[in-house]
C-alpha positions in Angstrom: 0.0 0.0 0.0 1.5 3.3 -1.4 0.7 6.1 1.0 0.3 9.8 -0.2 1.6 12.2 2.5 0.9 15.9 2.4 3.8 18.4 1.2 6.2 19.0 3.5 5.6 15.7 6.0 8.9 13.9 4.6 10.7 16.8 5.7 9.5 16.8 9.0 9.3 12.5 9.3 13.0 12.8 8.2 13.3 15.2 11.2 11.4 13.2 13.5 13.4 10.1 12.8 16.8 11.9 12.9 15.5 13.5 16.5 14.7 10.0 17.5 18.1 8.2 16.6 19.6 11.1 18.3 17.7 10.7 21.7 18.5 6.9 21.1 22.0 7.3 21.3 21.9 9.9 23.7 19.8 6.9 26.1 22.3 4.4 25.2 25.0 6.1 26.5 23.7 7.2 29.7 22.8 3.4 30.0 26.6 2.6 29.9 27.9 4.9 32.0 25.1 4.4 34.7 26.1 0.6 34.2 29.7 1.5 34.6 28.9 4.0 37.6 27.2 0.6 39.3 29.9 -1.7 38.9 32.7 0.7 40.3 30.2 1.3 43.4 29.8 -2.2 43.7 33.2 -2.9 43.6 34.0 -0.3 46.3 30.9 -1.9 48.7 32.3 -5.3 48.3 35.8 -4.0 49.2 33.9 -1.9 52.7 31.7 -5.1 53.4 34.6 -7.2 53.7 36.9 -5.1 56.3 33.7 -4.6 58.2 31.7 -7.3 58.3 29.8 -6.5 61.6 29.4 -3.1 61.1 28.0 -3.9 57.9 25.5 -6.8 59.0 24.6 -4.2 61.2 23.5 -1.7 59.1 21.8 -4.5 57.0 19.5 -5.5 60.2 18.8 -1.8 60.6 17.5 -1.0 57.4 15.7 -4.2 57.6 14.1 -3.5 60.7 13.3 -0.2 59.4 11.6 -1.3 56.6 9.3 -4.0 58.8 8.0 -1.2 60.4 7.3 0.7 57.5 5.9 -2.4 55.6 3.6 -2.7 58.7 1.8 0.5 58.2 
């Protein structure tokens, strides 16, 4: 099916499709780095979990206890 588009619409489809590669990439990028951002963190709380073990079980049973109560609510 051959559509007819009204003067001026491929202009502003080839716009459109440019804006929205461009906002693709633009996505895909902050995708990586927000990945990359998480492993480093993730690294780094590995790293503090392990010289601290009890301080940070203890934080763990905090926020957990924190969010019973909440939850309760």
């Amino acid at each position: 099916m051959n559509r007819a588009y009204p003067p001026g619409a491929e202009s502003t489809k080839s716009s459109f499709d440019s804006l929205a590669s461009s906002a693709q990439e633009k996505v895909a990028s902050a995708a990586d780095a927000a990945q990359g951002f998480a492993r480093e963190q993730y690294g780094d709380l590995t790293i503090a979990i392990r010289r601290n073990p009890l301080q940070a079980a203890a934080i763990a049973a905090g926020i957990g206890f924190v969010l019973a109560l909440l939850a309760r609510r």
